[in-house]
C-alpha positions in Angstrom: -45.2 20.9 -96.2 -45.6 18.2 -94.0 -46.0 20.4 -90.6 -49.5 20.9 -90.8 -50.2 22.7 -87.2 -49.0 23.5 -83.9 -49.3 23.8 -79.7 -47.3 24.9 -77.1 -48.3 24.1 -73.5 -46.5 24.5 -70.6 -45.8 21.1 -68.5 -46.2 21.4 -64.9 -47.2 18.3 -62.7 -50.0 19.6 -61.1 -52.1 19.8 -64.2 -52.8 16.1 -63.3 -55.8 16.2 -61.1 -55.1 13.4 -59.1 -51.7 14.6 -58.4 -52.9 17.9 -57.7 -55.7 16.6 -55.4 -58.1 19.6 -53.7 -55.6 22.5 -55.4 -57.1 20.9 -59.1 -59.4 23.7 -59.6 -56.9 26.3 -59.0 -55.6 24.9 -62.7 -58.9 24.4 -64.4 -58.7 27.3 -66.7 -54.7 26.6 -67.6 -55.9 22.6 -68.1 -59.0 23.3 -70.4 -56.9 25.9 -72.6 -54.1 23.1 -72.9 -57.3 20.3 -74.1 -57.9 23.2 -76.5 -55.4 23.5 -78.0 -55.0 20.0 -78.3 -58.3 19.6 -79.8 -57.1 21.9 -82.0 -53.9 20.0 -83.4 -56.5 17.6 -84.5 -58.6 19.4 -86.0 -55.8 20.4 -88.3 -56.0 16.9 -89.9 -52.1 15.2 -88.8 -51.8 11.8 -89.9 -49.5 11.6 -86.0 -48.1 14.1 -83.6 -44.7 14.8 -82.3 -44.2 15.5 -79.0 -40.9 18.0 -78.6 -40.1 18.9 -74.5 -36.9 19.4 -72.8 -34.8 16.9 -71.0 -31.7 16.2 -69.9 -30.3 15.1 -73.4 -31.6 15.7 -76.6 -32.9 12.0 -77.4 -35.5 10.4 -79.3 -38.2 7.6 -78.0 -39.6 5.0 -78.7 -43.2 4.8 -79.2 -43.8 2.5 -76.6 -41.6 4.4 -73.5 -43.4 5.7 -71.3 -43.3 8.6 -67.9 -43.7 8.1 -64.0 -45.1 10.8 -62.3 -44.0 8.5 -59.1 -42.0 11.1 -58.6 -44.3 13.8 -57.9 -46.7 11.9 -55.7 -48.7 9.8 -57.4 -48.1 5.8 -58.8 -48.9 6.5 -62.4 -47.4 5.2 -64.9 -47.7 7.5 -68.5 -47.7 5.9 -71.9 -46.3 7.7 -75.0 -48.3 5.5 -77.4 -47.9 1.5 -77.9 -47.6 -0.7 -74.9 -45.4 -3.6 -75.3 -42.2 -5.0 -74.2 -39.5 -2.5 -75.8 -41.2 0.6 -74.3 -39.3 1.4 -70.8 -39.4 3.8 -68.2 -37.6 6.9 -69.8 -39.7 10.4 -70.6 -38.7 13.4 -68.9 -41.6 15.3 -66.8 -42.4 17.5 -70.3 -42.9 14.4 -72.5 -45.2 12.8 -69.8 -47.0 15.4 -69.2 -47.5 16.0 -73.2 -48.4 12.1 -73.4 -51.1 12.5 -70.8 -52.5 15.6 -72.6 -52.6 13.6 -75.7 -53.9 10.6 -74.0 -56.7 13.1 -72.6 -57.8 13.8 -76.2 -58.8 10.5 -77.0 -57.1 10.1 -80.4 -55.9 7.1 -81.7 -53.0 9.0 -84.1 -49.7 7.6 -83.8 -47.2 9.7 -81.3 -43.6 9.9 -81.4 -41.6 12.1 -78.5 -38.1 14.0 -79.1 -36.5 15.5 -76.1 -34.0 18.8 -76.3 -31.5 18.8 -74.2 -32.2 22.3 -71.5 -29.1 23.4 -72.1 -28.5 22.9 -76.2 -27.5 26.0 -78.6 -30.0 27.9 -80.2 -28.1 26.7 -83.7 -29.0 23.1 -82.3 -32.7 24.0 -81.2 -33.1 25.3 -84.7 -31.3 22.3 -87.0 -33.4 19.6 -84.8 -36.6 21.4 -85.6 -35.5 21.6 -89.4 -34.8 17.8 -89.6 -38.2 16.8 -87.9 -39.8 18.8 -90.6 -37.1 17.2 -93.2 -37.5 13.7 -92.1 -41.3 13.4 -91.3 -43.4 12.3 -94.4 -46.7 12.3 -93.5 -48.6 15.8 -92.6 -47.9 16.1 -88.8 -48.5 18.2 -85.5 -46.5 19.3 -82.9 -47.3 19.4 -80.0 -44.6 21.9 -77.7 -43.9 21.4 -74.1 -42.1 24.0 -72.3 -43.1 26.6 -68.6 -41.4 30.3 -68.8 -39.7 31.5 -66.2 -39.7 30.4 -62.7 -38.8 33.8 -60.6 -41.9 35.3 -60.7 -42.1 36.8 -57.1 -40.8 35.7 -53.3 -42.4 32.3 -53.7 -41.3 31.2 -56.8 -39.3 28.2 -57.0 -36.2 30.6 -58.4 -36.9 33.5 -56.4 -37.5 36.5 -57.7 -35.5 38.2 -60.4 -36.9 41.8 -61.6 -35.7 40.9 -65.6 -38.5 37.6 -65.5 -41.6 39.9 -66.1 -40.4 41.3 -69.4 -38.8 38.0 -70.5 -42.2 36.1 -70.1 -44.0 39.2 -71.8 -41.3 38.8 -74.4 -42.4 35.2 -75.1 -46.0 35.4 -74.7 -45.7 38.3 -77.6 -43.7 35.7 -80.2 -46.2 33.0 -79.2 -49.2 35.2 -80.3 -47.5 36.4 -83.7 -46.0 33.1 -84.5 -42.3 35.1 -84.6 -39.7 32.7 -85.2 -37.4 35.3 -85.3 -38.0 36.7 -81.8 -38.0 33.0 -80.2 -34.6 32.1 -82.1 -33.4 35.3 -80.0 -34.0 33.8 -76.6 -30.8 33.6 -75.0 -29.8 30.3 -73.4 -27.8 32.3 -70.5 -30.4 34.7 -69.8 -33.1 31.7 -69.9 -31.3 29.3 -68.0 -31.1 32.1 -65.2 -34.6 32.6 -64.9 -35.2 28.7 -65.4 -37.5 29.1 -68.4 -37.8 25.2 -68.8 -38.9 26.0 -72.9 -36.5 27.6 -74.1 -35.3 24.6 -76.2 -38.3 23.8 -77.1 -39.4 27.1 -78.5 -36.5 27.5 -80.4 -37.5 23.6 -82.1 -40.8 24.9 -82.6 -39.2 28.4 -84.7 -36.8 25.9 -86.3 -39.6 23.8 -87.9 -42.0 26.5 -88.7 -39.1 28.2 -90.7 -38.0 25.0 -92.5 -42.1 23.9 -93.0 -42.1 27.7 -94.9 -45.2 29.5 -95.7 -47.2 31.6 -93.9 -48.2 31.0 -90.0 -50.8 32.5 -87.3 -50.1 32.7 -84.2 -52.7 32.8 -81.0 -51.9 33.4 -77.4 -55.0 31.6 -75.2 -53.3 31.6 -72.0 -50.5 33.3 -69.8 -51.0 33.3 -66.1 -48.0 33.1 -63.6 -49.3 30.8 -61.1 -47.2 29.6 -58.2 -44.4 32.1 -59.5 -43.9 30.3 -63.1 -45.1 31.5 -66.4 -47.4 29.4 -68.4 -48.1 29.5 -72.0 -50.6 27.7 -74.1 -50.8 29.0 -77.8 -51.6 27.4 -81.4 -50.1 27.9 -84.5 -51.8 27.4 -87.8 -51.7 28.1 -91.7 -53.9 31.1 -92.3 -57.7 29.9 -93.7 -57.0 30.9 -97.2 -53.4 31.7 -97.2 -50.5 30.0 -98.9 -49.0 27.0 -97.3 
């Protein structure tokens, strides 16, 4: 099938060194597992990558729009892919933060970007990640942005909430077995309350691996909680010898 491997990292500003300024090494590990994986998308031999994070709406991009992380502190302006005149000012923090992982890589593979709306149904998580399998011809990557839960103690940007613990464990176990089923079980209530930005995302990811069938691996390289937020980095890839 034409979904050839997988990533999911998580998408927080701060993994931008420049942004993050003298609190950069306080991210090194998180930011070298997230080039990782990366590297390893590549390695898995894509003719181009898709980029899937959440936004606002679920909406597709054009190769040549491009991110701000303005907002966060620093002038920088992200590109997707292509620069030209069509491209404008439109991904949401995940999909800049995946472009400038991608950008960080070096590769010269064409890039395409879908956004999921936070808020969409797991039924509609799951049907978008089927038709980017569906409609995508060449062999392709994903590349998943999403952070877990933000109530991970007093100081977390959503408090703390005692359920957020076993939630993130929850997630960090699918991510390491490549369980599509357990992902497509995250509920959209119980996420949104604990402001697990990847939900969406996640459920696109088990959406596309189910419609790409065969056989998938799962491994978990990173889960730390950080500033009170969960963050995930894992790859998923066909089995060396195993059916497609």
């Amino acid at each position: 099938m034409s979904l050839v491997a997988a990533a999911v990292c998580p998408h927080p500003p701060l993994l931008v060194p420049d942004l993050a300024g003298a609190a950069a090494p306080e991210l090194d590990d998180l930011r070298a597992a997230c080039d990782a994986a990366v590297a390893g998308l590549l390695a898995a031999g894509p003719e181009l990558i898709l980029l899937v994070g959440g936004g606002p709406e679920s909406t597709a991009f054009r190769t040549a729009d491009y991110g701000s992380l303005r907002p966060y502190g620093l002038d920088r302006a992200v590109r997707l892919w292509k620069v030209n005149c069509a491209g404008g000012e439109r991904l949401p923090l995940s999909l800049t933060i995946g472009a400038w992982l991608l950008g960080r890589s070096g590769t010269d593979l064409p890039r395409f970007a879908e956004a999921v709306a936070v808020d969409a149904t797991t039924t509609a998580c799951a049907t978008l990640g089927a038709d980017l399998v569906r409609r995508t011809e060449h062999p392709f990557a994903l590349l998943v942005l999403g952070d877990g839960s933000a109530c991970r103690g007093t100081a977390a940007p959503g408090y703390d909430d005692p359920r957020a613990e076993a939630y993130d464990d929850g997630v960090a176990a699918a991510l390491a077995a490549a369980d599509t089923d357990a992902l497509l079980d995250l509920d959209p209530d119980r996420s949104a309350e604990l402001r697990a930005a990847g939900r969406a995302p996640w459920q696109v990811l088990a959406g596309a691996a189910r419609a790409a069938g065969g056989t998938w691996q799962g491994e978990l390289t990173h889960y730390t909680v950080p500033y009170g937020v969960a963050y995930f980095v894992a790859s998923w890839r066909r089995p060396a010898g195993g059916p497609a």
